[in-house]
N, C-alpha and C positions, 0 to 999 in steps of 0.2 A: 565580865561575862566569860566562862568557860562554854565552849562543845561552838557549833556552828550556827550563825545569823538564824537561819527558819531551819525547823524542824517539822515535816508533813510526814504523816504515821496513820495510814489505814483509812485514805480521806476516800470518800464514796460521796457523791451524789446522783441521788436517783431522780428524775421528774415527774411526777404524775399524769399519765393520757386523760383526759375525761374527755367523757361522749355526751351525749342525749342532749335534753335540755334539762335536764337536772345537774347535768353538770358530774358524774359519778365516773368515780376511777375504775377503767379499763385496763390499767397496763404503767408500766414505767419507765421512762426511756434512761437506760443504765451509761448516763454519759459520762462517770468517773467512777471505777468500783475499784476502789482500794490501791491506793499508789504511796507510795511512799518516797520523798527528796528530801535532800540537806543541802544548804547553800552556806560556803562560807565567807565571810567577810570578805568586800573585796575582787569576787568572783563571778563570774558569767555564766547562769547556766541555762542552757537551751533547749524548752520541750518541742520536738518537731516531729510531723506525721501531715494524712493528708483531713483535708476538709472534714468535721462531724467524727472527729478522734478523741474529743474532749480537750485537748489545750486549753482553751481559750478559758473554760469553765475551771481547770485548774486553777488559773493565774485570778479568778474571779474570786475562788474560795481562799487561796492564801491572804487575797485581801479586805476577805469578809463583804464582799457586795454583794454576794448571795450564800445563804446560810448552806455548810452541808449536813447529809445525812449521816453521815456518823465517821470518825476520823478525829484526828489534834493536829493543830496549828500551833507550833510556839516559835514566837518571832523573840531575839532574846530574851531568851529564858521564859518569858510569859504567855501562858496560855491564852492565844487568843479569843478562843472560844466562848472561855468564862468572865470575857468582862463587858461589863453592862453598857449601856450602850454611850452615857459622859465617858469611861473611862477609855471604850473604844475611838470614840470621837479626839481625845488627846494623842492617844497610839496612832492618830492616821498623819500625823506630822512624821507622822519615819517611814512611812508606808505612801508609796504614790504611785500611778499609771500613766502609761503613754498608750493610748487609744489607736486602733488600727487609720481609724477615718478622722484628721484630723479636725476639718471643718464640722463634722456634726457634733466634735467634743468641745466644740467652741462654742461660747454662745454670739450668735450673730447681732444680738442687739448692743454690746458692750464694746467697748475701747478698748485695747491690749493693755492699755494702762492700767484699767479699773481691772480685768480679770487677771491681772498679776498682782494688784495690791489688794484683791478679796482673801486671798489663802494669806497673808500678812496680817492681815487683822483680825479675821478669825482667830488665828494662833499665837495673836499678839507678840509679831517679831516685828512689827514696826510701829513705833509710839503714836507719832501723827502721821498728817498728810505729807509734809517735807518731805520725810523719813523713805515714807512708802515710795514715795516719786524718784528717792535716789536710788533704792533698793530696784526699784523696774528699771531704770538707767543700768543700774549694774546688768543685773539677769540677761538684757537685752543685748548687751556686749558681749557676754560671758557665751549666748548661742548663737555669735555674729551678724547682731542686728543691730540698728544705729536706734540710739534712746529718742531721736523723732519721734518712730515710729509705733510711740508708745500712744499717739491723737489717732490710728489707723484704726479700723475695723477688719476682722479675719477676711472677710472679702475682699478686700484690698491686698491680697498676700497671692501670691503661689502654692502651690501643693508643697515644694520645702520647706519654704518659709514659716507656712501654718504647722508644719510640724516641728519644726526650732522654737515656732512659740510652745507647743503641747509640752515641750521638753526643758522650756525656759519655766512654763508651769508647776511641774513636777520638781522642780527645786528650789522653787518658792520658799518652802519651810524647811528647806536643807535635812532632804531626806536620808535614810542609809541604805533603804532598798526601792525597785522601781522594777514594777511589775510591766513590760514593754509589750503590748501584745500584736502582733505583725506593724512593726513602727515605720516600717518602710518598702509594702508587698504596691501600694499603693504611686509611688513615686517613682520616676526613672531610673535607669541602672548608675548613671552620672552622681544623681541626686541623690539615691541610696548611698552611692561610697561616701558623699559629703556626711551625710546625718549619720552613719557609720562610725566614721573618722572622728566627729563629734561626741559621740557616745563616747567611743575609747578615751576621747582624750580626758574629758570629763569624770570618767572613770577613775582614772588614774590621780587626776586634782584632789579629787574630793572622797576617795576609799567608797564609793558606789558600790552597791552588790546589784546586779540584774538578773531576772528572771526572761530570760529572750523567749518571747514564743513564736514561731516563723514555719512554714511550711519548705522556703525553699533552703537547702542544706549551702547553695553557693553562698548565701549571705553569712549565715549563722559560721562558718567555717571561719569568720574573718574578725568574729565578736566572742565566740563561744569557749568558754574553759573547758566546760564540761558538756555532754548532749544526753537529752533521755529522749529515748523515740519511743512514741505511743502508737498504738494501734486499738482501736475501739475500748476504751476506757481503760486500756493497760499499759500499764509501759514492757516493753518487751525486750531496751535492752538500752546501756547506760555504760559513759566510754569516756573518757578522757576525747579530746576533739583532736588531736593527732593519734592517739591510737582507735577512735572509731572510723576514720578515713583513712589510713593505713589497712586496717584489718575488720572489716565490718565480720560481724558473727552472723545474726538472725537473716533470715532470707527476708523478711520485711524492708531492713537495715539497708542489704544488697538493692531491693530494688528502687527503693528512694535514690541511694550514689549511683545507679546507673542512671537515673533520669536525668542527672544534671546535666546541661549542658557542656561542652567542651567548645573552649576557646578556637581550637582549629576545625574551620569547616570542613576541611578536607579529612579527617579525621572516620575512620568506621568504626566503631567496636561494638561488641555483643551485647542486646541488650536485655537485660532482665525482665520482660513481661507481663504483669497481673492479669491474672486473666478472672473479671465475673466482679461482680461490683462487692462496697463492702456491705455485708450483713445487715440488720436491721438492730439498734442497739435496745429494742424495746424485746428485742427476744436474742440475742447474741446464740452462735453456735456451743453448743458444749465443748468440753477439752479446751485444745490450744483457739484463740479466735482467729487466727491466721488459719487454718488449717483449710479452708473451705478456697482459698487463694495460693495455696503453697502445695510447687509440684513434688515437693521434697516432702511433702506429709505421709506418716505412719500410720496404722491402726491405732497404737496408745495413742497419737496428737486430737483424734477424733473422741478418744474418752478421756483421758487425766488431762486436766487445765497443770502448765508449766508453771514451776516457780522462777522469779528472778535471782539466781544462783550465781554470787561474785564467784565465778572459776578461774581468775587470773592468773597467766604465768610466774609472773615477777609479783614478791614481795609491796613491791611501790606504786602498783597500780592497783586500780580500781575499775575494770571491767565486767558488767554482770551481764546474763544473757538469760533469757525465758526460752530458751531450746534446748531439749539436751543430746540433741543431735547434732549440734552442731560442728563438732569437729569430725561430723564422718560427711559432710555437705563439702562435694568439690568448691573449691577455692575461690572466688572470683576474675575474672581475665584480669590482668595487667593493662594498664592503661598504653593505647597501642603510642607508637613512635610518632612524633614529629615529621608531618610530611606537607608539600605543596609548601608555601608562601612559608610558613614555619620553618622549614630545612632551610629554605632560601635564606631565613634572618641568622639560623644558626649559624650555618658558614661566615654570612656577611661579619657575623661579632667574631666567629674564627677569625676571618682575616685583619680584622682592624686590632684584635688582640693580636697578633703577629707583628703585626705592622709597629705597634709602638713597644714591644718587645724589641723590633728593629731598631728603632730610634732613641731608646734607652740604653741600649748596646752599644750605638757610639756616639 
């Protein structure tokens, strides 16, 4: 296979409103119009925005669990679009999902045993029963869980737990992509870095490519190769994950990294604002869709819709932004200094670095 894992080119989907009791279309709720990603092998890339931005429906269409309105899908090399729905059925051995809500993805009446050894025999990666049992034995170590607890029912789990399983699921048939969809918005901050940690490492074993789709930027920064952030069915701007937290462009961009939190409570800095909720995506704003939220908006942003335009500095990167304002939009503040309980630990590591600079000295 030459070019990159999935190819998405022009995907749209629109929803139908209907009223009455006939049941007749009103209207369309426009929750993906026209996006385009590459993902290559191997790599992590992360669609994030806020709530009813279309993500989720993204990662739904790359995996064909609901059909789009018009757009291409090729997952190596092949269109996934055009194929019927046995052949589709074989394609979903390289294509898999981690569900936001772990327990509803699970079925509550089965064993972990049996819903690990169902995608095995469907796909005929394990002969017999022996087979499948040692195969869930493995899985079950492999997302650190003990092969016991293959006689358990998901209720009998934790909120991590049940999602080690969703995850020990998903590589059942030793997938090459894994569509994630908020895999850990659900779960403690402790328990996310574990399932996290997880992912990566798994990543890395087994050449995984993921599709992260997450709302909060703190996490995705810790998983993320790449990031496209969406704003009501568009993407408006797409970064390498060190240089989109280095140097965010689109004021959308700006005001998602100013939401995150910061580790020092004592900490003040300036924050980005939105002000007015977002639009209705059954009738989206004309021009830019941000514009109706963006105090930095022009006359043009209110009529011409922006293109996603790589204007990259450097040769080696891959920066695109849907503003083309954006290098006349002051800068974003600097992340303020270290103060309170923080300064306190700085010095404290100043001194104990001295200290054994001391003691290495004689």
């Amino acid at each position: 296979m030459t070019g990159p894992l999935l190819e998405v080119a022009g995907l749209v989907k629109h929803f139908p409103v209907r009223r009455g009791v006939l049941g007749l279309v009103s209207g369309h709720v426009r929750a993906v119009d026209g996006i385009d990603i590459h993902l290559n092998e191997g790599e992590t890339l992360a669609i994030v925005g806020e709530s009813g931005c279309g993500k989720s429906t993204v990662g739904r269409l790359v995996l064909r669990l609901i059909e789009p309105t018009a757009g291409t899908v090729r997952f190596e090399d092949v269109d996934l679009l055009a194929l019927g729905a046995t052949a589709m059925r074989a394609r979903r051995q390289r294509l898999q999902v981690i569900f936001q809500d772990p327990y509803a993805s699970l079925n509550p009446r089965m064993t972990v045993g049996a819903m690990l050894g169902e995608p095995l025999m469907l796909h005929g990666l394990a002969g017999d029963q022996g087979q499948r049992r040692v195969r869930v034995a493995e899985l079950l170590e492999l997302v650190g869980l003990r092969p016991d607890h293959a006689r358990r029912y998901p209720h009998e789990f934790s909120g991590g737990q049940r999602q080690r399983l969703a995850i020990a699921r998903a590589l059942a048939v030793e997938p090459k992509l894994i569509v994630a969809d908020e895999p850990v918005s659900a779960l403690d901050v402790s328990i996310q870095a574990q399932v996290i940690n997880l992912m990566r490492s798994l990543q890395r074993r087994f050449g995984l490519s993921y599709i992260f789709i997450s709302h909060d930027l703190a996490v995705v920064k810790h998983i993320a190769d790449r990031i496209a952030v969406m704003y009501l069915g568009k993407i408006v701007e797409t970064a390498t994950t060190d240089e989109l937290f280095r140097s965010p462009r689109h004021p959308y961009t700006r005001a998602l990294l100013a939401a995150v939190p910061l580790p020092d409570p004592t900490a003040v800095r300036e924050r980005a604002l939105l002000e007015g909720d977002i639009p209705s995506a059954t009738a989206p704003p004309p021009g830019c869709r941000f514009h109706t939220r963006c105090r930095f908006a022009r006359e043009s942003c209110r009529r011409d819709e922006p293109q996603l335009v790589n204007d990259s500095q450097g040769s080696d990167t891959t920066h695109a932004t849907a503003c083309p304002w954006w290098q006349e939009i002051p800068p974003p503040p600097a992340p303020p200094e270290a103060t309170g309980q923080n300064q306190d630990r700085i010095r404290l590591d100043r001194l104990q670095a001295a200290f054994v600079s001391a003691q290495e000295a004689t």
